[in-house]
C-alpha positions, -999 to 999 in steps of 0.1 A, spaced: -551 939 840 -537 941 877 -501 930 882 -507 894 896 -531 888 867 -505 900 844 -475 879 868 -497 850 858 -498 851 824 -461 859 823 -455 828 845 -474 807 826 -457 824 789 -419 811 801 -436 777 811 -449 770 778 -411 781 766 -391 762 787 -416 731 779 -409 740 743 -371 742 749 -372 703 767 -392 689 747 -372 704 710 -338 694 727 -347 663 748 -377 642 733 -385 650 695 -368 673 672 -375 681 637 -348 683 608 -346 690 571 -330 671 547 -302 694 529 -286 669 506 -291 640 482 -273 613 506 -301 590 518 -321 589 487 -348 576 477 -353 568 514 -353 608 519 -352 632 498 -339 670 495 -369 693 510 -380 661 531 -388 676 570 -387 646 596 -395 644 632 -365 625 652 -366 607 686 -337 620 706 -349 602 740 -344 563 725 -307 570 727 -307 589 758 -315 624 757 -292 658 769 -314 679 792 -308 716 779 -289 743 799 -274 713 824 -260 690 796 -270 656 814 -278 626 798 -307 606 805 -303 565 802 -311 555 770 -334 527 762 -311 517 733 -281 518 712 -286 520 674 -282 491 658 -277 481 623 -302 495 597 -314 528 619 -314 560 601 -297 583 627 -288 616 632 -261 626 644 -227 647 645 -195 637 625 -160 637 642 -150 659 614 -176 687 617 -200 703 640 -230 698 615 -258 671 624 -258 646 596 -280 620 586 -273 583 576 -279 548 579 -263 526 607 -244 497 590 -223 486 619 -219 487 653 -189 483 676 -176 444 673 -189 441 638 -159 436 610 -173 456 582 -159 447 545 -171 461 511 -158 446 480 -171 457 447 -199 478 463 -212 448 480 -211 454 519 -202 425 542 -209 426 580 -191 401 599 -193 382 562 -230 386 556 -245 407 528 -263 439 540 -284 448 510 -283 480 498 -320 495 515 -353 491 499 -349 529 482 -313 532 482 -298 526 447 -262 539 427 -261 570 406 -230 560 388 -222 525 371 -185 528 376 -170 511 404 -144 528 421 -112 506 427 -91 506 455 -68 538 458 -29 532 448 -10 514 476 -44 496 485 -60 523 502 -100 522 509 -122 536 482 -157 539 485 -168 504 466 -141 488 482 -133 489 517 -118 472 549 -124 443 558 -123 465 593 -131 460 631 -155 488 645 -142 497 677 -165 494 704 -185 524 712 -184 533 676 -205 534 641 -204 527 610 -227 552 587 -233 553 549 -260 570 530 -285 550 510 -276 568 481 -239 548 483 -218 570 457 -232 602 465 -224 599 505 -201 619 527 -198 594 553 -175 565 573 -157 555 544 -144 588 540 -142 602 574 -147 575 599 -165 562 633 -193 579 647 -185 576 686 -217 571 705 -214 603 723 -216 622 691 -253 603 684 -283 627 687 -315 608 677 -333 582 657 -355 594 623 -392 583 630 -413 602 604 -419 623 574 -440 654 585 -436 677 558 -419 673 524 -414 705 499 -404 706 461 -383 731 442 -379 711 417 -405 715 393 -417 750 403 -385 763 418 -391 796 439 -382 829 429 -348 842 438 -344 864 464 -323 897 468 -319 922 496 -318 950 469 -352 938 456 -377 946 480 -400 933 462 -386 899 459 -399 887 493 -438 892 483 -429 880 451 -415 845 466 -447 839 487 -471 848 461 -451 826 438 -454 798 464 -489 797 475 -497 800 436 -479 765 433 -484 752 469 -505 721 454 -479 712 435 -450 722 451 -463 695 488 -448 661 479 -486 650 490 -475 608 493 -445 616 515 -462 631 546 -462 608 576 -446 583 560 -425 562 586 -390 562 580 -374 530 577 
């Protein structure tokens, strides 16, 4: 191979990788579900694609933002990053900036309607948690509060099993990454967990993927992929 032959390939090997690099960072992105939060409406092992361009996409390396065609609005499941922490988290939007957001009992009031707890959202505990001593917020009962404008308000589906706004606030809109669209992949430890493994077993690492493919059938949660998230 001469050297513009090989200058061409080359050329076109860092196009494909910065068209990679765009497209991961400023169009579609996939994430994993790590935690129980949004069940039944995802689940731990779940892997979903999300649109990061509806809400305006960051182009990579210069950090602008392209206009967005849309806000999130109440009901999308949206990624994003917590004032709290630099970790991307996942809920549902339950109120936007304007909206007066009350829960009493577990039921949640915007601006003094219901909002129903989501078609696969559900409680894991019967106990409802009163207000804290001096009538501070607890998670089944809450507010009634103005969201600032600009900001979010984000719960899990799963509502007493959620890390979110009722425990540590607004989501500013700068701190929004994407919208979830679909299920592409969904994996299951649960019933044929994987093998452990050890950096002092060497052994461990073929043991894991032989273990895996053994159990792959029933290990794919087959009626989960591509299902639209909602």
């Amino acid at each position: 191979m001469n050297s513009d032959a090989a200058w061409d390939n080359l050329k076109q090997i860092l196009f494909a990788v910065i068209m990679a690099v765009m497209i991961k960072t400023s169009v579609v992105e996939a994430y994993k579900i790590p935690s129980a939060s949004m069940e039944d409406t995802l689940v731990v092992g779940d892997f979903l694609l999300a649109n990061k361009f509806i809400y305006g996409a960051r182009l990579p390396f210069v950090d602008w933002q392209l206009p967005a065609f849309s806000d999130p609005v109440q009901g999308d499941v949206v990624i994003f990053y917590p004032p709290h922490v630099n970790v991307k988290y996942i809920k549902r939007c339950v109120a936007v900036g304007g909206d007066t957001i009350h829960i009493k009992d577990r039921i949640v009031y915007v601006n003094d309607e219901i909002f129903e707890l989501p078609e696969h959202g559900k409680y894991t505990s019967a106990k409802i948690k009163p207000r804290r001593p001096g009538g501070q917020n607890s998670f089944d009962n809450y507010g009634p509060q103005v969201i600032p404008e600009g900001y979010y308000f984000m719960m899990g589906d799963t509502r007493d099993n959620s890390s979110d706004s009722r425990d540590w606030g607004m989501v500013p809109r700068g701190n929004v990454i994407g919208s979830a669209l679909m299920i592409h992949w969904s994996w299951s430890d649960e019933n044929f967990p994987s093998p452990e493994v050890s950096l002092q077993d060497p052994l461990s690492v073929p043991r894991m993927f032989i273990y895996n493919a053994v159990h792959f059938l029933q290990k794919v949660r087959w009626s989960r992929l591509f299902n639209v998230i909602s």
